[in-house]
Structures are given as structure tokens and as C-alpha cells.
C-alpha positions, 0 to 999 in steps of 0.5 A, a space after each residue: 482545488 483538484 482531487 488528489 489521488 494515492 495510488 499503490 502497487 501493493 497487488 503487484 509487490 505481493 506477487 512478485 513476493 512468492 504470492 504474498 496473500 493480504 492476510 500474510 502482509 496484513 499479518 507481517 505489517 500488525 493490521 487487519 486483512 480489510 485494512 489491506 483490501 482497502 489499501 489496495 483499492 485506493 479507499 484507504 490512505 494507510 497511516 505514515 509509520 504503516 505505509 514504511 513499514 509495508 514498504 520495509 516488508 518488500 524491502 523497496 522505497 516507499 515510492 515504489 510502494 505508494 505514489 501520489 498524484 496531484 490533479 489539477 482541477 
């Protein structure tokens, strides 16, 4: 069984939103600031409903938000 990896661009899509901070997208999407924090650092994998509504935000597919990556051990 390998280790499965989510991985964001959630850094990069708050930029490129005129500097989006993470307590602005944590506010627009109803979750903490730490939830975001996490997010971003891979320590959190968000909830299926949370991570369309991060992706609605940015108004792009969720696979432009999140990837998931399947590593072979």
C-alpha cells in the first residue's frame, strides 16, 4: 500500500484573486482561518462539500483547486 498525497494550489489561487488573504477565503467558504492554514499545508484533507465550495470561490474545477496523487510503494 503506498502513501496518498492531496495536494492544493490554494496559495496560488488566492494570489492571483487580488491577494486573497486566508481569513477572507476562510470567511467566504464558513471555516476557520487554521482550517485554511492546514488545507494549504497538506495537513488537512477538507470535507467533499468544502472543497467545491473553495473551488466555487475561485470559480475554477475542483481539479484546478485539488490534485490527488497515488503513490506506489
Amino acid at each position: 500500500m503506498g502513501s496518498d498525497r492531496l495536494s492544493n494550489n490554494l496559495r496560488r489561487l488566492r494570489f492571483e484573486n487580488g491577494q486573497m488573504t486566508q481569513q477572507q477565503l476562510a470567511d467566504k467558504v464558513g471555516v476557520t482561518r487554521q482550517t485554511i492554514i492546514a488545507i494549504e499545508a497538506g495537513k488537512y484533507a477538507p470535507s467533499l462539500p468544502l472543497a467545491f465550495r473553495i473551488a466555487q470561490t475561485f470559480g475554477v474545477p475542483i481539479e484546478q483547486v485539488f490534485q490527488y496523487d497515488e503513490q506506489e510503494s
